[in-house]
Backbone bond lengths (Angstrom), bond angles and torsions (degrees), N, CA, C in turn:
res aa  C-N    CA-C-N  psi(-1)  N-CA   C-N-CA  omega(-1)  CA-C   N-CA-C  phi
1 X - - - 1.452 - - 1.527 108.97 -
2 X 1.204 115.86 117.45 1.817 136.66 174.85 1.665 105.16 -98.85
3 X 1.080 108.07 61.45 1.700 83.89 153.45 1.773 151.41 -41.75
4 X 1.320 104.13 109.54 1.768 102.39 -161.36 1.623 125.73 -50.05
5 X 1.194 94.40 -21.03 1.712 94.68 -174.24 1.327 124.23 -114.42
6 X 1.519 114.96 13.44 1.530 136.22 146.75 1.531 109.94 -69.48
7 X 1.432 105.60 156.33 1.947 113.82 165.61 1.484 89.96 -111.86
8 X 1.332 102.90 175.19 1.772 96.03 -175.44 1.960 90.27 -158.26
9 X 1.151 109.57 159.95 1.761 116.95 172.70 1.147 112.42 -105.84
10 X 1.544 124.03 167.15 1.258 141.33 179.96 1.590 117.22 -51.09
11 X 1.382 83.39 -21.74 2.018 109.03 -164.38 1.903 104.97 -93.78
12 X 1.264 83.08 -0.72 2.252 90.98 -179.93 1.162 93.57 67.34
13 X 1.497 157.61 -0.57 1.324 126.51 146.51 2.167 118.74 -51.65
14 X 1.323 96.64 140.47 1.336 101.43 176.81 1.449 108.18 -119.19
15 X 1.556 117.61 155.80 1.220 140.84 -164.29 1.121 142.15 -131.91
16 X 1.838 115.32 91.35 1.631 98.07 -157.05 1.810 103.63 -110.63
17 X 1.353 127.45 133.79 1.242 126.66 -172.46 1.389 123.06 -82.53
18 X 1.033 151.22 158.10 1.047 143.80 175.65 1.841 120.95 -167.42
19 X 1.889 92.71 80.21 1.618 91.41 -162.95 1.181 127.11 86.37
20 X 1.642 139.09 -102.28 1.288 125.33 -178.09 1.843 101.81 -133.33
21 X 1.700 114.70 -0.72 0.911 127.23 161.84 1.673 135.64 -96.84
22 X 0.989 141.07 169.12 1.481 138.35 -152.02 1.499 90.34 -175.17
23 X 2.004 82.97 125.03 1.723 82.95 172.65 1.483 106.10 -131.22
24 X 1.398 118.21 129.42 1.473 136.03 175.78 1.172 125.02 -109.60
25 X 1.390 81.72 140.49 1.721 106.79 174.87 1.897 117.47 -136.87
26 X 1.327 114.66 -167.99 1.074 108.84 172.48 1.714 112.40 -119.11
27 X 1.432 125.01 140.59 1.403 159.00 -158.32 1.891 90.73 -49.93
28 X 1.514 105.86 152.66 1.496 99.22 179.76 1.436 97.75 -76.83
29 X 1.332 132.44 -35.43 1.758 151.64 167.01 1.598 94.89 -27.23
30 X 1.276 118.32 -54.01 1.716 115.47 -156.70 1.828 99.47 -83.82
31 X 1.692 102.95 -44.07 1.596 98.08 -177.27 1.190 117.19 -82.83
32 X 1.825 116.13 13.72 1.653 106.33 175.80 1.347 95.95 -90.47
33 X 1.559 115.96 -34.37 1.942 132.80 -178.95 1.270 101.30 -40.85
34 X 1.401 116.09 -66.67 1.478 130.71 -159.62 1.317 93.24 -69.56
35 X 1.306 154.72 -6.76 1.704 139.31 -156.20 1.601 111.73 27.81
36 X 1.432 120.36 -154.25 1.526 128.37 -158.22 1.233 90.57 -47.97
37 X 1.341 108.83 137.17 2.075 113.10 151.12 1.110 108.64 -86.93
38 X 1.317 115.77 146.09 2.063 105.31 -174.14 1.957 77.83 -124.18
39 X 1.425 116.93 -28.04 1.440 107.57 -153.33 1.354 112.67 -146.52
40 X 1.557 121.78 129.30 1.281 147.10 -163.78 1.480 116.25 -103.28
41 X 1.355 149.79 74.48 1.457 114.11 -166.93 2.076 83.85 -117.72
42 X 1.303 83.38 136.80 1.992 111.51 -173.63 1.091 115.18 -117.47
43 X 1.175 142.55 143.48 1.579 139.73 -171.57 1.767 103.08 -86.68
44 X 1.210 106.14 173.37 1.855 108.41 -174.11 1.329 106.38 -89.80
45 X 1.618 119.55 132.50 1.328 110.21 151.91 1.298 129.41 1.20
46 X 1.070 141.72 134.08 1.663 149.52 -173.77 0.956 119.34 74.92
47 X 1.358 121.14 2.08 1.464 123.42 -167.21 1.345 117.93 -79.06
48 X 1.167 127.84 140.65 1.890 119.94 -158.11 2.047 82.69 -99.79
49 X 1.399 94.08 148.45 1.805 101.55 -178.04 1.642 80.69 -135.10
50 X 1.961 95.11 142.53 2.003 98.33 171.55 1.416 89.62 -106.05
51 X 1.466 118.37 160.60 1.387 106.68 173.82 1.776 106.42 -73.09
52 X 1.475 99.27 160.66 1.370 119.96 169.30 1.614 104.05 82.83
53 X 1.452 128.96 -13.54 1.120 155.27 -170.84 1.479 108.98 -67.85
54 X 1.504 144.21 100.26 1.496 109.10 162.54 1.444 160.90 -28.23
55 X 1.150 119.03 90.00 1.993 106.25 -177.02 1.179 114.31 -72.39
56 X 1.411 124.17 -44.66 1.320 123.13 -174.78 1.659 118.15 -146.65
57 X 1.857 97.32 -165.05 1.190 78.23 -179.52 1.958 93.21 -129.91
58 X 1.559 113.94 169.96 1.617 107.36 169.97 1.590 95.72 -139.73
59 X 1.035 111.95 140.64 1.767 146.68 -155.14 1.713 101.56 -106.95
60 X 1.153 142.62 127.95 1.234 151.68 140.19 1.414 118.99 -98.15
61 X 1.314 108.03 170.20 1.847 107.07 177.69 1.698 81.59 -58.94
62 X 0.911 145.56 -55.60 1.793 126.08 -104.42 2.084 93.84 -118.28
63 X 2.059 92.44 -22.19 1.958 86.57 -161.07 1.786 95.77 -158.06
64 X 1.039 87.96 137.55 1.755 89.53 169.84 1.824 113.19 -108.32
65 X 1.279 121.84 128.47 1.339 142.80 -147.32 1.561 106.65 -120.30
66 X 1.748 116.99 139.08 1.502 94.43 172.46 1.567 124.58 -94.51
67 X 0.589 118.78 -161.08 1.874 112.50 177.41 1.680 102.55 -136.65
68 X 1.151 119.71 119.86 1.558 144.41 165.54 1.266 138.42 -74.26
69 X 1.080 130.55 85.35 1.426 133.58 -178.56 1.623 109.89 -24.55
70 X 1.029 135.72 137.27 1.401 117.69 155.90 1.328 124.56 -98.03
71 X 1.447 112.86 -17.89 1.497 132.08 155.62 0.993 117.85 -119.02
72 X 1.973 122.99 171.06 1.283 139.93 -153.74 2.178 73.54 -104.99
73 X 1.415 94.49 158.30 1.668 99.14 157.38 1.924 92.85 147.12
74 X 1.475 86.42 -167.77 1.476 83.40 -170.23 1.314 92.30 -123.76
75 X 1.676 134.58 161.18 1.542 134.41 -154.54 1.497 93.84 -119.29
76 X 1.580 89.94 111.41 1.157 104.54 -179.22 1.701 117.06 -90.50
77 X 1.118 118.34 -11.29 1.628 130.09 162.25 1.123 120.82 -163.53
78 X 1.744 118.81 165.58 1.611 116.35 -147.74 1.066 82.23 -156.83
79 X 2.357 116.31 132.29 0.868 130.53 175.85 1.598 114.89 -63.92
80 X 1.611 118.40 68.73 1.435 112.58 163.86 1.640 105.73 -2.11
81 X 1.274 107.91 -86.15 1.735 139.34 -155.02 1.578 101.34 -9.04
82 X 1.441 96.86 -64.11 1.344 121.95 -172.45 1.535 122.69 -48.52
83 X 1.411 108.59 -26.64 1.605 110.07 -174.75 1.780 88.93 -62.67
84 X 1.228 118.35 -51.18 1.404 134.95 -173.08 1.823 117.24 -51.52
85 X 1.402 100.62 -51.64 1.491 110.96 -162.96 1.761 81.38 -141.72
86 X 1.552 115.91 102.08 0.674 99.24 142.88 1.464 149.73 -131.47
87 X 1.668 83.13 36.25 1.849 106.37 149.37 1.175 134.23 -62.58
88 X 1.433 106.37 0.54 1.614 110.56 170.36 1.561 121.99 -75.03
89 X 1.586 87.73 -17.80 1.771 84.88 166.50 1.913 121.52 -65.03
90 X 1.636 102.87 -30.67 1.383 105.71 -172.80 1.559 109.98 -76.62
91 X 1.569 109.05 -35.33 1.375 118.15 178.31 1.574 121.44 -68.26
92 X 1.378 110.26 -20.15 1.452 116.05 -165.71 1.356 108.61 -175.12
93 X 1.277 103.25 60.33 1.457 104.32 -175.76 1.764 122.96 -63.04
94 X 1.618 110.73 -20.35 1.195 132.77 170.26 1.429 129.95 -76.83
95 X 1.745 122.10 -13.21 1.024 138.50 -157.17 1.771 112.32 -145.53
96 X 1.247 123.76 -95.26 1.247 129.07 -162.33 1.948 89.12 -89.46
97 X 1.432 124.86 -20.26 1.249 104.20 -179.28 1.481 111.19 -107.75
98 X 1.154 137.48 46.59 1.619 156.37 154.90 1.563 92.37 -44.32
99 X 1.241 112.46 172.27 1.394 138.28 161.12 1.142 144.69 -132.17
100 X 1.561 127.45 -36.86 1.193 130.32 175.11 1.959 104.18 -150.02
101 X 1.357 106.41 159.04 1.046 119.29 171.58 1.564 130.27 -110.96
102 X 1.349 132.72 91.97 1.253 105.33 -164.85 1.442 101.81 -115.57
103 X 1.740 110.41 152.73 1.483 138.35 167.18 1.333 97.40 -61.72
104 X 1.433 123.46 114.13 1.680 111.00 178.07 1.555 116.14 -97.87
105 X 1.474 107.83 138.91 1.416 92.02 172.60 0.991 143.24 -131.23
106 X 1.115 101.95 45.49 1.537 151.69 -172.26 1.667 118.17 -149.67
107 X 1.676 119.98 75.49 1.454 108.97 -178.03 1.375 117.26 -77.67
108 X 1.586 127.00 3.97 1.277 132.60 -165.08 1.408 91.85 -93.84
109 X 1.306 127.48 -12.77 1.680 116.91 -170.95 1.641 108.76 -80.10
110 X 1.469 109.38 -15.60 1.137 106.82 -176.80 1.131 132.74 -117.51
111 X 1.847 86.22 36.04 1.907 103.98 160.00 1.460 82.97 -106.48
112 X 1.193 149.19 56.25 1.317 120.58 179.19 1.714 82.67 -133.02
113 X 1.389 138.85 -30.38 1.555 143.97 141.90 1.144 134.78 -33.55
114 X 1.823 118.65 122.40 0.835 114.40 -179.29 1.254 133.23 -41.35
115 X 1.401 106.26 142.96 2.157 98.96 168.88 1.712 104.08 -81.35
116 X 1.490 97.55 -155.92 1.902 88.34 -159.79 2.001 102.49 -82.14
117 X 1.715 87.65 -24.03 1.708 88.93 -176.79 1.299 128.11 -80.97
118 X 1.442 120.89 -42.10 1.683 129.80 144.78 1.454 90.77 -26.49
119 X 1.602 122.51 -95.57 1.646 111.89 -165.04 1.381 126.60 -29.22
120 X 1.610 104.36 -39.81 1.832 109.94 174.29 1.059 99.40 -74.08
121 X 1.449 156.96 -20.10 1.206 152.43 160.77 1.885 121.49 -57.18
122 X 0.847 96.08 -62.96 1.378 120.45 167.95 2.051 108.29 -46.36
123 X 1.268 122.52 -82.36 1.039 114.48 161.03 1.460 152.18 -26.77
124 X 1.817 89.02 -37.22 1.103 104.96 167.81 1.412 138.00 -90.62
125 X 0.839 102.82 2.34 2.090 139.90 150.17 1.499 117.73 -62.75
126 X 1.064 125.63 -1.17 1.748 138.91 -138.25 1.374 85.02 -107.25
């Protein structure tokens, strides 16, 4: 599942904007790869992310994976939920299993992200 009105990276993080904030998560494509998520680790509020840069990390039974900024900005909120459940990425990776929010400060970086069909392109190369 590609949602059309997300941008998404090479790295299966996806990216939805909203004003001067951007909220990310990772692609249903990347959390079907990874199987069960048992583990979430997210950086703290305030934390400045560059794009392409690591924020975190996400844990499966089988592999631990890094997590990619897709923009530069500073994280203005962090999916609590997830430290808790963080099978919400497999259940809803688009919705209740998001991860971070960042203030971008740089909106030109995120014409540089795939749109939803490049990504269906891309994947489908796999």
């Amino acid at each position: 599942m590609i949602k059309d009105n997300l941008l998404y990276t090479k790295e299966h993080e996806w990216l939805s904007i909203d004003g001067q904030d951007a909220t990310v998560g990772v692609t249903d494509f990347a959390q079907n790869e990874l199987g069960d998520i048992v583990f979430v680790e997210l950086p703290a509020k305030g934390t400045k992310v560059v794009a392409g840069a690591p924020f975190g990390t996400i844990e499966a039974v089988k592999t631990v994976a890094e997590l990619y900024a897709p923009v530069s900005g500073e994280i203005v909120a962090v999916n609590q939920k997830l430290l808790d459940e963080a099978i919400l990425v497999n259940t809803d990776c688009y919705g209740a299993g998001w991860m971070i929010k960042i203030r971008v400060s740089d909106p030109q970086e995120a014409k540089k992200l795939l749109s939803a069909a490049e990504y269906g392109e891309m994947i489908a190369s796999h």
